[in-house]
N, C-alpha and C positions, 0 to 999 in steps of 0.2 A: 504494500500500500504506500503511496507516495505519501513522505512529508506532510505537504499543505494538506491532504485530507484525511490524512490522522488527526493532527491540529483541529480540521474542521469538526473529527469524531468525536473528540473529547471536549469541545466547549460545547456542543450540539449535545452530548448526551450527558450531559450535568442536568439540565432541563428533565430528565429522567431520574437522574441519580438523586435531587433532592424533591420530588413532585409533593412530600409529606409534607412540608411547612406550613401548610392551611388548614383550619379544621375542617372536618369530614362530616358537617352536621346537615348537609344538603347532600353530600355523597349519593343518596339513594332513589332521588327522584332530578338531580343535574343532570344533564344532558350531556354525552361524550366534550362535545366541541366544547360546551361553556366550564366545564369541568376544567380542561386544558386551560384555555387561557386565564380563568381567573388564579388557578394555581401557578401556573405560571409566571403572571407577575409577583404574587405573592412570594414565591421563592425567587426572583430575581432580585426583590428587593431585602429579602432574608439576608443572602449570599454576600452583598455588599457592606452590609451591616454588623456582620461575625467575623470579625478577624480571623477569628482558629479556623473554620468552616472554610472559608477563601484562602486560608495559608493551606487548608490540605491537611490539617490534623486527622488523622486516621482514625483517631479514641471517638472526636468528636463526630464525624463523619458515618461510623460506624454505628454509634447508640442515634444519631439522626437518623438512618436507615432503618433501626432495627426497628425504631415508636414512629415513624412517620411514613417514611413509603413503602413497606409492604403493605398495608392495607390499600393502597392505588394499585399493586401488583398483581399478578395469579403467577406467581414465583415457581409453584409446581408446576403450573402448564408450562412456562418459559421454559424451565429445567427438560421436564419430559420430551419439549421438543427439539431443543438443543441435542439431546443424546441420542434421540430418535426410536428407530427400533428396537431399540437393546433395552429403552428404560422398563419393557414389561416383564423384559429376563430378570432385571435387578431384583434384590432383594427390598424388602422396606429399610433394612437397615444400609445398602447401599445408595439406593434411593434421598436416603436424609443426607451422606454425606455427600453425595453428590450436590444437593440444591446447596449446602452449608459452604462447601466448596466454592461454587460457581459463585455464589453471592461474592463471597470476599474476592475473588478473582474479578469478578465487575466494580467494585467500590476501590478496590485498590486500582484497578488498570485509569482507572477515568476520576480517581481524588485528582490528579493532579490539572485536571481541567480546572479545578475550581478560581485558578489562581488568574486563569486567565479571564473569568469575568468583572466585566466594568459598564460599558453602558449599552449592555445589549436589550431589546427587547423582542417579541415572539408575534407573530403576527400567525392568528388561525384564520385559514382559509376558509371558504361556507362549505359543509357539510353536505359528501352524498349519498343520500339515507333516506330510507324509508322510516315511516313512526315506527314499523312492526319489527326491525331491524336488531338482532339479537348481537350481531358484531358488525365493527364499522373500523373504517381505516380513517385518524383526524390528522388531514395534513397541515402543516406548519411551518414558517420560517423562524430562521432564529437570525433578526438583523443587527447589526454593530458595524464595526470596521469590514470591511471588504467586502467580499458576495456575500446574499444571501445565503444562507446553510438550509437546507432541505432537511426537516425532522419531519417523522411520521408516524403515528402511534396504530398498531393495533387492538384495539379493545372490544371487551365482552361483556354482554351485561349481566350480572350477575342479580343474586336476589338484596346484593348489601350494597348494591349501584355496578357503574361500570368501573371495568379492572382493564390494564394492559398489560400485555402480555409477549408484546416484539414491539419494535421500533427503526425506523429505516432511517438511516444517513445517508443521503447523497445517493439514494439510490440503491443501500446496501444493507440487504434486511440482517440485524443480529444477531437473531437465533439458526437464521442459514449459515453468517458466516461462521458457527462456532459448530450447528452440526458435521463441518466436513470438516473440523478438528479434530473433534471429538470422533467421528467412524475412524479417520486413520489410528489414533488409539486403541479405539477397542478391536479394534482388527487383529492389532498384534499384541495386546497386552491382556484383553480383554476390560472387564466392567472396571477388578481393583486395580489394574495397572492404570486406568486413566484419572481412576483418583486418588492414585497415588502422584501422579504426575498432575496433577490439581493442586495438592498438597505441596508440591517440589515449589510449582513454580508461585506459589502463593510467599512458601517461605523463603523464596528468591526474592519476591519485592519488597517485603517485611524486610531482609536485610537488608539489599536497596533505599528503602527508604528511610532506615534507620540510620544508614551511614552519609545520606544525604543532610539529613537533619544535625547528624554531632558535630 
């Protein structure tokens, strides 16, 4: 992936990584599109506001994930489909470290976006959907400096509102690009070899980033 649209992927998917900063008390009768943008500004303007949060603290970034945006998530569907066919072979007990896995592997790859927000703001396009519409794709720019950045939300509605579940950058949906990680893995190592190598590379950035920081 070139440079400028990693850069792009990671300030594009901070919009994702903290969508939890607003309370959830409409959650269940908001509408996909108005959901997005009102939470959206709300965490743009979070972001700005928390030093730790925009430095990339990982303590703090991490308990923001754990109390605010999973409940905007379907974290096991994202999981299940990231891994593909194999997640029905998994056990429940590889199943759990798998999502537990992946999660840290998404908050650590994309903390370091945080740093780059400053005066962006998100603009949702109108909505193409039926009322009866049970999943709907909300497209999205994310504008600041340079191009517009192309963000896309897949979501589901569920009975506690709508959840998402994949998200497209620039064109490039996330739970694809990590399922054909993910199959070359278990191809050759199987289920625990790829979470082991989840693990590996988890506690790669963990030192990474700790050695960045001293």
């Amino acid at each position: 992936m070139k440079r400028r649209t990693l850069g792009h992927l990671l300030t594009a998917t901070l919009s994702l990584a903290l969508l939890g900063a607003a309370p959830f008390v409409r959650a269940a009768d908001e509408a996909p599109d108005a959901l997005i943008k009102r939470v959206s500004a709300e965490v743009l303007d979070n972001i700005k506001t928390d030093k730790a949060v925009k430095a990339g603290d990982l303590t703090k970034v991490l308990s923001l994930v754990d109390s605010k945006i999973m409940p905007n998530v379907n974290f096991t569907r994202m999981t299940a489909a990231a891994v593909g066919r194999n997640w029905r072979q998994a056990t429940p007990e590889q199943q759990k470290k798998l999502q537990d896995e992946f999660k840290i592997l998404l908050i650590r790859t994309y903390s370091g976006a945080l740093a780059q927000v400053s005066d962006q703001t998100v603009n949702v396009k109108p909505l193409r959907a039926s009322p009866g519409d049970t999943e709907v794709v909300v497209r999205t720019e994310v504008l600041g400096k340079g191009d517009p950045v192309q963000l896309d939300y897949r979501m589901e509605k569920t009975a506690t509102g709508w959840k998402i579940y994949d998200l497209n950058v620039l064109g490039v949906w996330l739970v694809e690009t990590y399922r054909t990680q993910f199959a070359q893995e278990i191809s050759t190592k199987g289920v625990d070899g790829l979470i082991a190598s989840l693990v590996q590379r988890n506690q790669s950035n963990n030192g990474a980033v700790a050695k960045k920081s001293s």
